[in-house]
C-alpha angles and dihedrals in degrees: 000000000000122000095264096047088052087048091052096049091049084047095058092037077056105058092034087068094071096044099217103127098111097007115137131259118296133189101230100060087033082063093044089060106043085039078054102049090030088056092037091042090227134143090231139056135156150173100221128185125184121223130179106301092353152049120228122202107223087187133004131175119203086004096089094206144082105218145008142172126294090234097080102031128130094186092060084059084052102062089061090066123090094245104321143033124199126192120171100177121022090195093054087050125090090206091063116012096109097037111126088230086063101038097031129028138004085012102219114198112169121036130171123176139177123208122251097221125185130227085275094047095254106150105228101169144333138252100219142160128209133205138191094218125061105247140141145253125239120221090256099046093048086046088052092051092052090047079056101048085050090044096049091054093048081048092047092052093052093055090057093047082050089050081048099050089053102044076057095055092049082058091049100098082055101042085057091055107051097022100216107126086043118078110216126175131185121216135195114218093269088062085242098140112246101182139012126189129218096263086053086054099047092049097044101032088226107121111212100261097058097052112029105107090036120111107255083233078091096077092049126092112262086246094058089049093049089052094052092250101151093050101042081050091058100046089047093058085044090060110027101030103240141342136192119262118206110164136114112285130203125248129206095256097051094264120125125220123187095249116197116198148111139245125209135162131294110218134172135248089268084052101252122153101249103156149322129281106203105189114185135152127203111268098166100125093050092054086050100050082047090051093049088050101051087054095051090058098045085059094044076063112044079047090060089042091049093054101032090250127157125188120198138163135209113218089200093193094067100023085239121144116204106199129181124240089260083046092056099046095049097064093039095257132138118265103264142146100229136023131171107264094242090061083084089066096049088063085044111097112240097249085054116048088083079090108046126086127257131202089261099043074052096044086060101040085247099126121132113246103216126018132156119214146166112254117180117189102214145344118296081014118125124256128255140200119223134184114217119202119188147160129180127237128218146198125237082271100050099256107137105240102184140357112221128171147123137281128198131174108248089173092115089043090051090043083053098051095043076062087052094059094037093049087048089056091046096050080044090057094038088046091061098042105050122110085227120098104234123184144164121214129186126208107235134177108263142175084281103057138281115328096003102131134026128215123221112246096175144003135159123235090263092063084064095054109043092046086043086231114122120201092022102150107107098012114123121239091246083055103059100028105015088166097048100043101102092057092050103048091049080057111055093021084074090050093053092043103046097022087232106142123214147216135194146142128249136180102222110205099206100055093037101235149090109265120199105214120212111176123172129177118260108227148269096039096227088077091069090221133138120185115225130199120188119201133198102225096165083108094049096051099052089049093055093052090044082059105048088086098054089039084061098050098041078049082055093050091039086087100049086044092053091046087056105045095039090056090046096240105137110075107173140358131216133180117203113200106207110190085050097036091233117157114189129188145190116235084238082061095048086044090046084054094052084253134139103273094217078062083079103065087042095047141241135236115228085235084070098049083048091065101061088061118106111262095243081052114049095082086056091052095052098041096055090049088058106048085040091052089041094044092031112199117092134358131211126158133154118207145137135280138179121238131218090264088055100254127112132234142176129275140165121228109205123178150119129251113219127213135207116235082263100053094264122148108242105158148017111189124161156132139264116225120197097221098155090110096047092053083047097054085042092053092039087052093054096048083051098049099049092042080052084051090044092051095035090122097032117103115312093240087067089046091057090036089059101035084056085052084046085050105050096044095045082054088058095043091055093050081047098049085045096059083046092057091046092055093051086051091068091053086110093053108082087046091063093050090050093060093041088057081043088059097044085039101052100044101047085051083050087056095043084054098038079044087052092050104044091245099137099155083069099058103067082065097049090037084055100044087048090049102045084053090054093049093039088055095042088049085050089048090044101050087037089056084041098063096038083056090236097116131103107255102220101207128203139169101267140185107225095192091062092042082048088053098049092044084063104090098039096047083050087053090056103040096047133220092296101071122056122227123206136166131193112189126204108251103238099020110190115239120259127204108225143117102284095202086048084050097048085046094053093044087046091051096044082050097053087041089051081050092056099051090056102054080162105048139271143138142293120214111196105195133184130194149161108251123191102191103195117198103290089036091059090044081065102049097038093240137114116269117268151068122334140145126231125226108202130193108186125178133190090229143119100299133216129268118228096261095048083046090054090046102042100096093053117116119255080012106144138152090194115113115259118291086011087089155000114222092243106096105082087027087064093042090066105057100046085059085052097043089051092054083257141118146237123229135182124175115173141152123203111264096005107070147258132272112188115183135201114210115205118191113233126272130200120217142045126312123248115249110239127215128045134259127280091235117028105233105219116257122254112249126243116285124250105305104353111161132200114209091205118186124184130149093203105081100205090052087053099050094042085051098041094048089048080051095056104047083052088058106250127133104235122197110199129219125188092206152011090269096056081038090060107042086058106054088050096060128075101262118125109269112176088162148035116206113175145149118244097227104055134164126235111066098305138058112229098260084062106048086046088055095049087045081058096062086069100032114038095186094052104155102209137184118191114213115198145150100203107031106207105207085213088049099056095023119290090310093309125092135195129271106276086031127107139158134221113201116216139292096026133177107253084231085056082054100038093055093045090052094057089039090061103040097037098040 
């Protein structure tokens, strides 16, 4: 017989065991049904159990029969699931979609039911409720079905303890007589068992003869023994004459069974005490089955406290309402078994008694299923908002018998909603109010066609405005621009078809302005409707052309910068505000000093600095700050400080003093250069040179011995003096990004003004001007921590045919009209995983290099192609073996010979004349390729051109779409309960960040440094995100204290937020997968949308 045969027939065997199938009616399962369908607020419910060829209903409520057929069972379908089948619409369901109780009467619609399992997991029925309607299931709902269907089987089970207890009692008189399912045992005084009949034997597996002369403590648990059980039981039979016994008794073999019994005293025929008779059976099964009970009620209850859920039910007859313990608490009443029903009105508040039920709207069935009302416990107490759920139950005649149903507390819902309304008047308010033009339109049928015109639903005062058309709101488009229509509708027709939204600029005549447009499509599609801002940049326009002047002298700065940060020379900044006195560091500069580094986010005095000066030097320094800060301009000065290790040692000080219109001192801001070295090798090359004078006419090997000395240190000196060179070409640094801070700090103390005021049409100008200097400065950084090959690569798949395309113009731009530019790109070109902007940057610089080897004219070809280097192949690239693709620039100049070829990657290597380039461009290029697992390639002759080639290695995927939306969709919120373990040592990032996190609706906790980080994370608290700085305080930088979260927590998301992205700190420029990193400054919108990627991804 096949496995499922062999399951059937132990299913059957199973339920036959309980001999239910045609049984009559019983209470307990009639309550299990009514509590089902009262809790699930359906018509049906029923305890169902399937027999061979059919299911009988031990108990229904709203079927009206007691069996019916397995071919149209749902219940049959139930017992192949694993404990519970839902099923929200029948006719949505293959499984029943044709089944005549669904198409036909009584057209059931919604069915759930939860398996009725015995001990050995052998599904014998189901506890299950019905609907006409489709409809769902809550969490708590579909948690209290599965406590019933628990319930009914311990109750089951009870019922055939109960047939077999009474099937014992029926064998009692037999029993009696041959005493062999009792246990009785006969005891002398001294407890020692004298005799031991047939049933004592059978239930303890000792025979007579083994066990008579043993103390009855034997067949009592060690426990029992140890606490002196078997001694206090028979004195308590001496004394009181007897007393029942139920404990765990011993076995032969070691096993226990509950015995219930009783021991009394054995007297003799005169009446004298002689011994003990100790009678017990085994009850085991029956304590268990109590014990399984008492556990699925406690469940059923801590089900109705976790969601808020009381059951109660209303005995008509005697106006008595029988509540359970949640019941209770939710309407502010002591914990009882039994109230008066019309305790329930009094918690009700007065507007709202109308909808409960009394003892006379009862008395007639007449009570309403589901109200909502208003309860207060007591006077002063808050209100709250419940949910009643009800149905009535009848006898055979129609007299309602009982009303029994749910509560559950919707205060929190109905607050929420109350929010709802409040937030919808404010967007309302704040709808009419904004600057921005704001509009709906909606696609309708015209003269034209379908869909040929739209029609403006809505639109804010500043719509008008902005378009110059008044009483716009319902007006079609053919209306208010006839002659236009057609391009607008093109427009914004492709935004409602492809969901794509858009964004452009556009003068508009009638109000006078440029208008930037942003238009997104309103979901879902079928409502025809695209939403449409309009935004003044007129503002914005004028500051970025204010700005263009100062972009083009910080670009002009950007190469002495790079020289100077690539050679290492700058080893600490400071700003000095002079009208506040406030002197700011860097912790490279208190290092630099010989002072604590944490000195520098607290701040230092430049007293303190003072003291680290040598003390000969110290009138010097003060003297050259003077004169520098009286006469303003530039700022060098050499001098001693002491280091942290007590010695002293030689720096520059380089900086510019800036004035006021009026000649007033504003700032101080500089660098610190590290030129002991430089004044070593100078006093080392005049000791040489005056010991060479002074042996000038000694033996010539001393003279070679100490030119080679001159020549060595003079060496030294020139790469010294060039450091030093590198570190005077950034004098106008720290110029540019004063006027960049002027720029942030201006306009945000123009806002605070405008905002003072009331002036509110001002402060988008101001807003915009402020934030154009901060990108400007972080582009600066980032291309600054780019070409000293200290910041983060962010690699994606990329098609390097479409960055090339859209490189073309610009490179055109560069080059001029006397070079051609072509590019031929390989059909099919693989995907590359790189940093698209460092690319553009490499293929840029080859071109302007390619411009500057044809002084004359010429052409550029830009070529792309899939290259497979086998083994020798590889060999020759110096590159692993594999797939890449090439990326070639090729010019028709000059071309290289083979020793400027060999020395083309060096550092500060350049054929350029001198000014016209620093030696860093192909050397940069280099090791991009190489950071990117790629190689460098050039390959010239001498009058006939250079190729140089950039070899990618393959990558499989898709490629990231660049460039952002034309209307930035908002963001979701943070799911129920989502938290953001933010660190940062620095207090004003936290509190811009945390306040972005909370209006997104996270919970944030907040951390100062890598320790309290750290001791978090490694606690049980909820952590769905990791914001932290890189450079932290407290032992550990942030990579490290992530990774170590980690440890604890393998699924960490974490987004790294820095302003100077160390490659050792994050590992070596690549991160792990759930890891990013946002560079500073950075847009909200930027964090916002990193944040969601991260946790929603």
């Amino acid at each position: 017989m096949n496995e499922v045969a062999d399951q059937e027939l132990m299913r059957l065997a199973a339920l036959a065991r309980y001999d239910v199938l045609d049984s009559p009616r019983e209470q307990a399962f009639d309550e299990m049904a009514s509590l089902a369908a009262a809790i699930c607020g359906t018509p049906i419910a029923v305890v169902n159990f399937i027999g061979d060829g059919r299911q009988f209903f031990k108990a229904e409520v709203g079927l009206g029969v007691r069996e019916t057929p397995l071919e149209t069972s749902f219940c049959a379908k139930a017992l192949l699931e694993e404990d519970f089948l839902l099923v929200p619409d029948a006719r949505r369901d293959a499984r029943f979609e044709c089944n005549p109780l669904v198409t036909g009467e009584p057209h059931l619609r919604f069915y759930a039911g939860a398996l009725l399992k015995t001990g050995e997991g052998l599904p014998i029925g189901t506890l299950c409720v019905l609907d006409y309607e489709p409809r769902a299931l809550d969490e708590v709902q579909e948690q209290a079905l599965r406590v019933l269907a628990r319930q009914t089987m311990t109750a089951l089970e009870l019922r055939r303890a109960a047939i077999e207890a009474d099937g014992e009692r029926a064998r009692h008189r037999a029993i009696v007589d041959s005493a062999r399912d009792f246990g009785i045992v006969v005891t002398d005084l001294q407890g020692m068992i004298t005799d031991w009949s047939a049933g004592a034997e059978s239930l303890f597996g000792w025979s007579e003869r083994e066990i008579v002369g043993h103390p009855i403590a034997t067949v009592f648990t060690d426990e029992d023994r140890e606490a002196g059980v078997p001694e206090r039981e028979m004195a308590d039979a001496a004394t009181r004459g007897g007393g029942s016994d139920e404990r765990w008794h011993q076995r032969r073999g070691g096993e226990r069974f509950w015995g219930s019994g009783e021991m009394s005293p054995l007297r003799d025929e005169a009446g004298r005490h002689i011994g003990y008779v100790k009678v017990l059976r085994d009850r085991t099964e029956e304590h268990l089955a109590a014990q399984h009970l008492a556990t699925a009620e406690t469940r059923l209850r801590q089900a109705q406290e976790a969601g808020g859920i009381g059951l109660f039910t209303v005995e008509i007859a005697e106006d008595v309402l029988i509540p359970t313990p949640e019941f209770c608490r939710l309407y502010g009443m002591p914990v009882q078994d039994r109230y008066p029903a019309s305790v329930i009105e009094t918690r009700i508040v007065p507007q709202d008694r109308h909808l409960a039920s009394t003892a006379a709207s009862r008395s007639r069935g007449e009570a309403s299923g589901e109200v909502e009302y208003r309860v207060r416990a007591a006077e002063g107490e808050d209100v709250r908002w419940i949910t009643r759920k009800g149905v009535m139950e009848f006898d055979d005649a129609g007299v309602p018998l009982r009303f029994v149903g749910v509560a559950r507390d919707i205060t929190a819902k109905r607050q929420a909603i109350a929010a709802l309304g409040r937030s919808e008047d404010r967007y309302r308010a704040l709808f009419e109010a904004i600057d921005d033009g704001f509009c709906i339109i909606e696609f309708i049928d015209g003269p034209h066609g379908p869909m040929s015109d739209y029609v403006h639903v809505e639109a804010n005062p500043g719509y008008e405005r902005h378009s110059g058309i008044s009483g716009v709101v319902g007006m079609t488009l053919r209306e208010v621009d006839p002659t236009g229509a057609d391009g607008w509708l093109e427009l914004y027709g492709r935004v409602l078809e492809t969901g794509e939204p858009v964004r452009f600029e556009r003068y508009f005549a009638a109000a006078g302005r440029h208008i930037e447009v942003s238009a997104a499509r309103v979901e879902p599609p079928e409502r025809k409707q695209v939403s449409v801002l309009f935004r003044d940049i007129e503002a914005r326009r004028r500051a970025e052309q204010a700005m263009r002047a100062s972009e083009a002298l910080a670009r002009e700065n950007i190469e002495r910068v790079q020289l100077a940060l690539s050679a290492g020379a700058i080893i600490g900044t400071w700003l000095w505000d002079l009208p506040t006195d406030r002197f700011t560091v860097d912790e490279p500069f208190a290092r630099a000093v010989g002072l604590d580094p944490e000195l520098a986010r607290e701040g230092l005095s430049l007293d303190q600095v003072a003291a680290t000066v040598h003390p000969d030097d110290r009138a010097g320094f003060a003297e050259a700050i003077g004169d520098a800060i009286a006469r303003g301009g530039g700022y060098a000065h050499q001098y001693r400080v002491r280091r942290s290790d007590g010695h002293y040692y030689w720096i520059e000080a380089n900086g510019r003093v800036d004035h006021a219109p009026d000649g007033t001192p504003l700032s101080f801001p500089g660098v610190l250069l590290d030129v002991d070295q430089r004044r070593a090798v100078e006093e080392e090359r005049d000791r040489a040179a005056a010991a060479l004078r002074a042996l000038n006419e000694t033996l010539e090997q001393r003279v070679a011995e100490r030119s080679a000395e001159l020549m060595k240190a003079e060496e030294q000196l020139r790469q010294s003096q060039k450091m030093e060179a590198v570190g005077q070409l950034t004098g106008g640094l720290a110029h540019d990004f004063n006027n960049l801070l002027a720029g942030v700090s201006g306009g945000l103390e123009m806002v605070g003004i405008r905002l003072k005021q009331g002036r509110l049409a001002d402060v988008d100008k101001y807003v915009v001007a402020a934030q154009g200097s901060v990108r400007r400065a972080a582009a600066l950084t980032h291309r600054l921590l780019a070409f000293s090959r200290r910041q983060t690569l962010d690699p994606r798949p990329t098609s390097v045919n479409a960055l090339v395309s859209g490189l073309t113009d610009l490179i055109q731009r560069t080059v001029g009209p006397s070079i051609a530019v072509e590019t031929v790109g390989a059909a099919g070109l693989w995907l590359t995983l790189v940093d698209p902007s460092q690319l553009e940057n490499a293929v840029l610089n080859l071109c302007i290099n390619a411009r500057d080897a044809m002084p004359d004219g010429g052409r550029i070809t830009i070529e792309t192609a899939n290259k497979w280097l086998d083994r020798n192949g590889a060999r020759t690239h110096d590159m692993p073996e594999g797939q890449y693709l090439s990326l070639c620039v090729t010019d028709t100049g000059t071309g290289m010979t083979p020793d400027v070829i060999a020395k083309a990657f060096d550092p500060f290597f350049t054929t350029k004349p001198i000014g016209q380039g620093t030696g860093l461009g192909l050397s940069m290029i280099y090791g991009f390729a190489k950071q990117s697992g790629g190689q460098v390639r050039i390959y010239s002759e001498v009058g006939e051109g250079t190729t140089v080639c950039i070899y990618l290695p393959r990558h499989y995927g898709d490629a990231v779409e660049e460039g952002g939306s034309a209307v930035e969709s908002p963001l979701p919120g943070a799911e129920a309960g989502e938290t953001v373990l933010l660190v940062d040592d620095e207090p004003s990032v936290r509190m811009l960040i945390t306040d972005v996190l909370e209006d997104l609706g996270y919970t944030v906790i907040e951390a100062a440094d890598s320790a309290a980080g750290l001791k978090v994370l490694q606690s049980d608290v909820r952590i769905d995100l990791l914001v932290s700085d890189v450079g932290l305080p407290g032992g550990m930088n942030g990579r490290q204290m992530a990774d170590a979260g980690r440890v604890v927590r393998p699924d960490l998301k974490v987004l790294f937020i820095t302003g100077y992205a160390e490659n050792s700190v994050i590992g070596n420029g690549y991160l792990e997968p759930g890891m990013r990193v946002l560079t500073k400054p950075f847009a909200v919108e930027t964090l916002t949308a990193r944040i969601r990627e991260l946790v929603g991804g």
